[in-house]
C-alpha positions in Angstrom: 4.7 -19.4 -19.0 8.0 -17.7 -19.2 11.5 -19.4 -20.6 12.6 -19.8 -16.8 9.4 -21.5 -15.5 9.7 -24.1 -18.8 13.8 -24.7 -18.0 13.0 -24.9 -14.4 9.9 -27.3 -15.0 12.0 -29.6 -17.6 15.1 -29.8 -15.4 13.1 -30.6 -11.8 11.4 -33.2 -14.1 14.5 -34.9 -14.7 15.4 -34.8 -11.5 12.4 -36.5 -10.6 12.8 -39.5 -13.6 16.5 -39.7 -11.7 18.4 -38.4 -14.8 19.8 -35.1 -13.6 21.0 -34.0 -10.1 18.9 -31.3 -7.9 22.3 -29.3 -7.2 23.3 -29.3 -10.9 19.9 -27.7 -12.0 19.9 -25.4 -9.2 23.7 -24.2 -9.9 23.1 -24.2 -13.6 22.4 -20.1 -15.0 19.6 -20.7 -17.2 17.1 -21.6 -14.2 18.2 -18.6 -12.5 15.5 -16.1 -11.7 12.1 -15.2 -9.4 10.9 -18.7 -9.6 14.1 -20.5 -8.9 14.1 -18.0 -5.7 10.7 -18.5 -4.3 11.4 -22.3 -4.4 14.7 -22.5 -3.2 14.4 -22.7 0.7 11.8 -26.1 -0.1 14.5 -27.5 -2.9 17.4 -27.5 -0.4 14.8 -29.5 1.5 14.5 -32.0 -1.1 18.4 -32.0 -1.9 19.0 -32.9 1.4 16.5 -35.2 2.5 17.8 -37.9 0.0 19.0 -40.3 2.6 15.7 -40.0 4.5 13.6 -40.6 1.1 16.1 -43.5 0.3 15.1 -45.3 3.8 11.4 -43.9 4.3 9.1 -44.9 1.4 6.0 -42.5 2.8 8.2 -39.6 2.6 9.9 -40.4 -1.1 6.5 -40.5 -2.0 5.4 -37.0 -0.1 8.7 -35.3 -1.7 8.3 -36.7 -5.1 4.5 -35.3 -4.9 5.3 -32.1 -3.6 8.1 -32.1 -7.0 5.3 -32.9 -9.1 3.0 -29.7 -7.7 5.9 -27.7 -7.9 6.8 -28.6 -11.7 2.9 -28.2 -12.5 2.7 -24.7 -10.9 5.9 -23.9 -12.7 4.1 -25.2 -15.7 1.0 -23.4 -15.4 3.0 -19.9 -14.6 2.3 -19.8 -11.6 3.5 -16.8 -9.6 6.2 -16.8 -7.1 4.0 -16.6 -3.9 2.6 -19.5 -5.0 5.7 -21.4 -6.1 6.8 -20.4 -2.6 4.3 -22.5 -0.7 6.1 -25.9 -1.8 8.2 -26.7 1.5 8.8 -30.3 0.7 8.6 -31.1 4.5 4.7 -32.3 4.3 1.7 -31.9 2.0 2.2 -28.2 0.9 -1.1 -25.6 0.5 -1.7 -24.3 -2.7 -2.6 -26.8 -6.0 -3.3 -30.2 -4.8 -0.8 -32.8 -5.9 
């Protein structure tokens, strides 16, 4: 696993224990790279869906799934075809949540 994929994984983990905001950890240089890139298009989905997951328990739980398949391909270096495959709009292909 490579530097970016561990910052990456740490930081979208605290975002998902509700510690750090998505739009800090995407704005912040460290996470900058491939992986932050192939995942970007489904992480604007989850920045901006916070209102719907703040009303709509089944999809909180589908987006905070998808985050946790995301942070355990980042985990497991996963590469960034993979890591692109997390939309955050439904249950994603690749690794199973």
């Amino acid at each position: 696993m490579t530097k970016t994929n561990e910052a990456l994984a740490a930081e979208l983990q605290r975002v998902l224990d509700g510690v750090a905001k998505l739009q800090d950890v995407l704005d912040n240089p460290v996470n900058q790279g491939d992986e932050l890139q192939s995942c970007f298009h489904g992480l604007q989905h989850f920045l901006a869906d916070e209102d719907i997951r703040a009303k709509d328990g089944e999809y909180r739980q589908m987006q905070e799934a998808e985050m946790r398949k995301l942070i355990r391909l980042l985990r497991s270096g996963a590469d960034c075809s993979l890591l692109s495959t997390v939309h955050f709009l439904g249950t994603s292909g690749g690794a199973k949540a």
